[in-house]
C-alpha positions as CSV (number, residue, x, y, z in Angstrom):
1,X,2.6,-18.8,1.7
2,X,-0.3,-17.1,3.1
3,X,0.3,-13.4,4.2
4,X,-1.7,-13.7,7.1
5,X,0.7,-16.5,7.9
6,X,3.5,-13.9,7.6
7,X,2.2,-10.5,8.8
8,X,2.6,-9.8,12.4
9,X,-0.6,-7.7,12.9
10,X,-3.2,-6.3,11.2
11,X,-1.7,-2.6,11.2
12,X,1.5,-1.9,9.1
13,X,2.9,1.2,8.2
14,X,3.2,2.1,4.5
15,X,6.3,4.4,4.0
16,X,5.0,6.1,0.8
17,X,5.0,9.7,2.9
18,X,8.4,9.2,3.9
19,X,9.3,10.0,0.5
20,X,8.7,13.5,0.4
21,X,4.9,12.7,-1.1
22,X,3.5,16.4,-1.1
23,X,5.8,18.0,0.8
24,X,9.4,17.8,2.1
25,X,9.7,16.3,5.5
26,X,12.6,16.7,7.9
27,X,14.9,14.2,8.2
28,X,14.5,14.0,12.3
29,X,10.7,14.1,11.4
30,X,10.9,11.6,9.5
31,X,12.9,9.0,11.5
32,X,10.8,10.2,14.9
33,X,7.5,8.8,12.8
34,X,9.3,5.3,11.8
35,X,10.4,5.4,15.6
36,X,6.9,6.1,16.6
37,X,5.8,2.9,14.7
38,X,7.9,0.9,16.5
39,X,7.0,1.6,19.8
40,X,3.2,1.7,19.2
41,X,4.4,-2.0,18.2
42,X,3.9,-2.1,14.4
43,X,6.3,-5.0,12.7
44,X,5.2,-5.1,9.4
45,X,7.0,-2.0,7.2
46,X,6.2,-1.5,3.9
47,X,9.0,0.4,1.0
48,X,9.5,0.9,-2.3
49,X,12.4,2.0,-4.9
50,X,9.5,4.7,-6.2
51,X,8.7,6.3,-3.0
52,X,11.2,9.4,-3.4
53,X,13.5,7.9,-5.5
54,X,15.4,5.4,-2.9
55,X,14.3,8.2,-0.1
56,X,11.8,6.4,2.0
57,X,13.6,3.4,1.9
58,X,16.5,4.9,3.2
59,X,14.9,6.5,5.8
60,X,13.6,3.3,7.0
61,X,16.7,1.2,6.9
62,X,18.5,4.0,9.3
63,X,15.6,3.1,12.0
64,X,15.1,-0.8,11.1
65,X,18.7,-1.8,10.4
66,X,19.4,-1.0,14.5
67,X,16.6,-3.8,15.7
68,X,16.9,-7.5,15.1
69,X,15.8,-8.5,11.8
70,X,13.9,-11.3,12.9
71,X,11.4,-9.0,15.2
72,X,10.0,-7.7,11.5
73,X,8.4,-8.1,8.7
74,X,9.5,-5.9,5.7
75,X,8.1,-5.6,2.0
76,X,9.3,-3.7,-0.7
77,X,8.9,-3.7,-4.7
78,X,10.4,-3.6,-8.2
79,X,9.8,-2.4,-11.5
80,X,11.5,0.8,-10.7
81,X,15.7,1.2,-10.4
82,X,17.0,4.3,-9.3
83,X,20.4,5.6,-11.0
84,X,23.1,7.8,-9.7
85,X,22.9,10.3,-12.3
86,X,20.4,12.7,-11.9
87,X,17.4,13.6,-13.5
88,X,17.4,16.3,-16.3
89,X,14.0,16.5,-17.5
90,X,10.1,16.4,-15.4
91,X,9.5,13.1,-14.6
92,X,6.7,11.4,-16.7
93,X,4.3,9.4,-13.8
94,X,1.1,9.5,-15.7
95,X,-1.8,10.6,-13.4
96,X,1.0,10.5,-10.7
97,X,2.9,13.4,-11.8
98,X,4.6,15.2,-9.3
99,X,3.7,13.3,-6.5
100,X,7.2,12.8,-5.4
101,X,9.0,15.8,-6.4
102,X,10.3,16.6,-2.9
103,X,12.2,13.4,-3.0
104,X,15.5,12.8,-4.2
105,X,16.4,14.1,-7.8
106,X,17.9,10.7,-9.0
107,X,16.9,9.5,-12.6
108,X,14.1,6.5,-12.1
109,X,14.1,3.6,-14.9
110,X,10.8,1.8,-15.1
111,X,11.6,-1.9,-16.0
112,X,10.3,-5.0,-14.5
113,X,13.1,-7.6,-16.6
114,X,14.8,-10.3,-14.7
115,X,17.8,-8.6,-14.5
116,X,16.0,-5.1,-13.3
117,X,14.3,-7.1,-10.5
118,X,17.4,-8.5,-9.2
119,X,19.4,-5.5,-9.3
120,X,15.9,-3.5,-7.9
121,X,16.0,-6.2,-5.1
122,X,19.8,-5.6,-4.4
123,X,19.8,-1.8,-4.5
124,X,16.9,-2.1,-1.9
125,X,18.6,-4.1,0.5
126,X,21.5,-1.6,0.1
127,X,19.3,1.0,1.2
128,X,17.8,-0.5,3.6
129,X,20.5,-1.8,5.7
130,X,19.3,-5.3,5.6
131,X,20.3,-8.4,4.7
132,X,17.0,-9.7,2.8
133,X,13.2,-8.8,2.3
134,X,9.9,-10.8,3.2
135,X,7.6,-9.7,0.3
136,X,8.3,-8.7,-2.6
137,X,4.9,-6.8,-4.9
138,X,5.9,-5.9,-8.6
139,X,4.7,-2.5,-8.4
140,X,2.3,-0.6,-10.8
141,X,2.0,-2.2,-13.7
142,X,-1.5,-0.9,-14.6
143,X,-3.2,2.0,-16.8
144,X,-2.7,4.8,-14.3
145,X,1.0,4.8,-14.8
146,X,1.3,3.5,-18.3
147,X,-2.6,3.9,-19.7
148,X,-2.7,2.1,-22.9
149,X,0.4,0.7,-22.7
150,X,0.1,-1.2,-19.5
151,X,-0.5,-4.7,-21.1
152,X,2.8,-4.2,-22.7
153,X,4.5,-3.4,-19.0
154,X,2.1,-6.5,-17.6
155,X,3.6,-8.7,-20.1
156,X,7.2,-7.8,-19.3
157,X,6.5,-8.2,-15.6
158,X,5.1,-11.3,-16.5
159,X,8.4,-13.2,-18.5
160,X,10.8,-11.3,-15.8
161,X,9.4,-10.3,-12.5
162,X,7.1,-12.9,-11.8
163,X,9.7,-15.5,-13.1
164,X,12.7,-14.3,-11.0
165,X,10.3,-14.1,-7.5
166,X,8.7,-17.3,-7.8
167,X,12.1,-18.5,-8.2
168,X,13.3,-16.9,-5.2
169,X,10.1,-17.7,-3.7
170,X,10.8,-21.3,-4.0
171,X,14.1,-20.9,-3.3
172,X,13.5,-19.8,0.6
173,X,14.9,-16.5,-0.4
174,X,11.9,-14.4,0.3
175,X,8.6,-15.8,1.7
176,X,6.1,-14.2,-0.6
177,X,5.3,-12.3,-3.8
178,X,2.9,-10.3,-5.5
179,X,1.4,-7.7,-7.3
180,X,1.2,-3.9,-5.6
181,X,-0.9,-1.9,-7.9
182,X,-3.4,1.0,-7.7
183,X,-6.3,-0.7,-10.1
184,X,-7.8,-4.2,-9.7
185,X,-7.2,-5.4,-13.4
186,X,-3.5,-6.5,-12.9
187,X,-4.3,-8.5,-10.3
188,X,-7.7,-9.9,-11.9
189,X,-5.7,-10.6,-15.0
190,X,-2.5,-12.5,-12.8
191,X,-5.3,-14.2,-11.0
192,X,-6.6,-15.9,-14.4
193,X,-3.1,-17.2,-15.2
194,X,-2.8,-20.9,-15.1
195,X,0.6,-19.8,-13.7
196,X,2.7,-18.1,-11.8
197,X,1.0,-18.2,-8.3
198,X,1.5,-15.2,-6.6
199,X,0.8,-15.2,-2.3
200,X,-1.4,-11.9,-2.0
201,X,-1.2,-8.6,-3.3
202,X,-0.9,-5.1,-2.2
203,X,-4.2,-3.0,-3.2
204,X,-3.5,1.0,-2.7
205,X,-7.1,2.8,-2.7
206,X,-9.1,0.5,-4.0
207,X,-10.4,-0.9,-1.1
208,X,-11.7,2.2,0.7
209,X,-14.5,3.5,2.4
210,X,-14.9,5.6,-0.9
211,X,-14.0,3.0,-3.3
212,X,-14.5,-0.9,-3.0
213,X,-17.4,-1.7,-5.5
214,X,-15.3,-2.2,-7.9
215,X,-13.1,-4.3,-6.0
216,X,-15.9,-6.7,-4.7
217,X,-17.6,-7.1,-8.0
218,X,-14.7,-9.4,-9.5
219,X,-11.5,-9.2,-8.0
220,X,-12.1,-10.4,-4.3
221,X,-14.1,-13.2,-5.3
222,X,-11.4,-14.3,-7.5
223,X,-8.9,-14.4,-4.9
224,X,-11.3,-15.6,-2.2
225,X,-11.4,-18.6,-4.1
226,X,-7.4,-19.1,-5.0
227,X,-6.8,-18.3,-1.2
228,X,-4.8,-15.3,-2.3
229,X,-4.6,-12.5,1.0
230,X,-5.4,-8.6,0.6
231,X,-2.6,-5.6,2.0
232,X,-5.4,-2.9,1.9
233,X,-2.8,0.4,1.0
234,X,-4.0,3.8,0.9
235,X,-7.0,3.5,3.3
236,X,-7.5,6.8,4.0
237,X,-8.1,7.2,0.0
238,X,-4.9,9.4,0.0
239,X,-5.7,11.6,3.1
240,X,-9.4,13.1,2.3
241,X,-10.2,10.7,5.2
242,X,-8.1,11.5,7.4
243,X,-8.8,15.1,8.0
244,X,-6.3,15.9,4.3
245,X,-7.4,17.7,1.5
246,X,-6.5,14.7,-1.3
247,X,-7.8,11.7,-3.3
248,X,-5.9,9.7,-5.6
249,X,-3.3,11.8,-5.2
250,X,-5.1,14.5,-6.6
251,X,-7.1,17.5,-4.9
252,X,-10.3,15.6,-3.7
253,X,-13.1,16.6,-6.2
254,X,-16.3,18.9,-4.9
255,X,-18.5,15.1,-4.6
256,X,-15.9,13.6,-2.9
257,X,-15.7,16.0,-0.1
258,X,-19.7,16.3,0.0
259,X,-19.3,12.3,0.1
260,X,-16.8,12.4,3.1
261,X,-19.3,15.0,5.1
262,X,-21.8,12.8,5.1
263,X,-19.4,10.0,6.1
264,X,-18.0,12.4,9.3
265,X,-21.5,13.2,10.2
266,X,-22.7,10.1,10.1
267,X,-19.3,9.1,12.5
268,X,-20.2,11.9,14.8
269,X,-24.1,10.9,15.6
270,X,-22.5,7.8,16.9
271,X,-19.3,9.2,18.4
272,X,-17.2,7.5,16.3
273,X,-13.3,8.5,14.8
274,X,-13.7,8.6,11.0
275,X,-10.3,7.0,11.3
276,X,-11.3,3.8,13.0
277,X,-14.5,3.7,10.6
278,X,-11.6,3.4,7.9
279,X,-9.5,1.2,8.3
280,X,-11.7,-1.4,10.6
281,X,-14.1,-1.0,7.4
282,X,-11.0,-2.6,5.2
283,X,-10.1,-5.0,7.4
284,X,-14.0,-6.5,7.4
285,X,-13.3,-7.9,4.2
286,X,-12.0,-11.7,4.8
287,X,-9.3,-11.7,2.1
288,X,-7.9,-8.7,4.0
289,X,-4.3,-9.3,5.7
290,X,-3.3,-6.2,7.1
291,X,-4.2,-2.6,6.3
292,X,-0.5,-0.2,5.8
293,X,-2.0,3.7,6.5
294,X,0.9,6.0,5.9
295,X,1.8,8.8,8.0
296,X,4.7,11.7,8.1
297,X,4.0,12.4,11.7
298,X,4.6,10.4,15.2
299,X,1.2,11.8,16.3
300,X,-0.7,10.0,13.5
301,X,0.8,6.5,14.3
302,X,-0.8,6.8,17.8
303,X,-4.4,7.9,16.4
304,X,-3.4,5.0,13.6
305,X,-3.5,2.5,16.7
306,X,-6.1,4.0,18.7
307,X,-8.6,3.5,15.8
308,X,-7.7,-0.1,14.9
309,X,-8.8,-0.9,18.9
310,X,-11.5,1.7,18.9
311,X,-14.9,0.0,20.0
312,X,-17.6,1.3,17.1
313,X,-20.9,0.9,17.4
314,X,-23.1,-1.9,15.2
315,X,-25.4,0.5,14.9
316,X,-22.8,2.6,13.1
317,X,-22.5,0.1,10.5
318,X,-25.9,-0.5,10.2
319,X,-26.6,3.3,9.3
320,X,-23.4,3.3,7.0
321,X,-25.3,0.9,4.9
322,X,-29.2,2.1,5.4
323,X,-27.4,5.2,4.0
324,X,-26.1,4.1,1.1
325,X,-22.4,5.1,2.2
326,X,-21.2,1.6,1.4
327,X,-22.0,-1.4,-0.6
328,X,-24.5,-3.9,0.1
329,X,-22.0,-6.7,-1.1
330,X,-19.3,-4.9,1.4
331,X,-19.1,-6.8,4.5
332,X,-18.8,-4.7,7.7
333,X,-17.8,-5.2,11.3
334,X,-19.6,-7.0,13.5
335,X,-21.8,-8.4,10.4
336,X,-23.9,-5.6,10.3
């Protein structure tokens, strides 16, 4: 089924924060932001297994298990299960590493087997209070988790994962599936597949003010064409947009900041949040569903929704891409 067919709204909140990503946020913190979400009027909640080790999700599920079920939408993923014992050793997360060590200490398997997704779908509804999920995105099979040996954790995904949610797919059980992944390949190379048919996929930074050419060269025509919708993640680029300090998870690199000065100043001449130039730049793109900005804070759920509705300029856009800020295949607002 189409996303956009599912998804509420174009704003969602992505609940990667609430997993203790870069710091350690207070429980009543924590719940007060989810809280916040819900009455600026978001209904479309993105989780995962990963995001803290069962943390986030559980810090959803004590907000979202209290309203009626059928007022949201909620995704979550697999390819991760998350044990009782703890862990013993530093977790290996390839270019991720540390990223959630404020989360809970619980040992994380990385598997994406038939029987893994089924149990990763059951421990997640545990979690989460709930009694089933929307969408379902098999979640980072790609090279900056696994580098060379991501084809080998694609392929897995490919005889178990896809298999058991197309299944449950058909069977009414969820409404949609698909990949949620940090790189475009994965998807590219699902999209080639004469089968399985996934709904729409969940792209985390890739579709960004600071990084869509990629993106637009192969991968959005593709699913342009196989009617396959976009969940732009990560569209502040992991927070260097949004007034933070990182990209890709990472300490934003001396040309990234001088890249995001020019981007403020340019947002400044025309009176313009670099916030709404964000995320209403990811939501130009047709294939786009929904963008899912993350936040730790109630304040940042209220500039969130300000920006979606915030009236910016053409002229804006039309300087963005004079500039050279954006790409000439990118389309922008108000086809500028």
């Amino acid at each position: 089924m189409s996303l956009k067919k599912i998804l509420p709204g174009r704003l969602g909140f992505g609940t990667a924060p609430l997993g203790n990503m870069f710091r350690a946020i207070p429980d009543d913190e924590a719940r007060a932001t989810v809280e916040a979400a819900w009455d600026h009027g978001i209904r479309f909640y993105d989780t995962a297994p990963f995001y803290g080790a069962g943390l986030a999700e559980t810090r959803l599920g004590e907000v979202l298990s209290a309203r009626p079920r059928d007022s949201y939408v909620l995704s979550s993923k697999v390819g991760r299960v998350i044990l009782d014992e703890h862990e013993s050793a530093t977790r290996d997360l390839g270019e991720k590493g540390g990223l959630f060590e404020h989360g809970y200490p619980n040992k994380i398997v990385h598997e994406w087997t038939a029987e893994a997704t089924e149990r990763s779908i059951e421990d997640s509804l545990r979690r989460l209070g709930t009694d089933r999920l929307d969408i379902v995105w098999v979640h980072d099979i790609a090279q900056d988790f696994h580098g060379d040996l991501w084809l080998q954790k694609f392929e897995e995904a490919r005889t178990g994962a896809f298999r058991v949610l197309t299944r449950l797919r058909d069977e009414g059980v969820i409404k949609a599936w698909g990949l949620g992944v940090n790189r475009t390949e994965p998807i590219e190379l699902t999209l080639a597949l004469d089968e399985p048919r996934p709904d729409g996929f969940l792209l985390a930074g890739r579709y960004t003010l600071l990084d869509h050419e990629h993106a637009l060269q192969r991968l959005l025509p593709m699913a342009q064409e196989q009617g396959v919708d976009m969940v732009v993640g990560g569209p502040y680029s992991s927070g260097i947009l949004a007034g933070g300090t990182h990209f890709e998870y990472q300490q934003a690199p001396a040309e990234i900041v001088e890249r995001v000065g020019a981007l403020k100043a340019l947002a400044e001449k025309h009176g313009v949040s670099i916030k709404a130039a964000a995320l209403q730049f990811s939501l130009a793109h047709p294939a786009a569903a929904a963008v899912i900005p993350g936040a730790t804070r109630p304040s940042r759920i209220a500039e969130d929704t300000a920006a979606l509705n915030e009236t910016v300029p053409a002229a804006f856009w039309t300087e963005l891409r004079a500039a050279g800020l954006v790409s000439p295949a990118a389309p922008l607002p108000n086809n500028a």
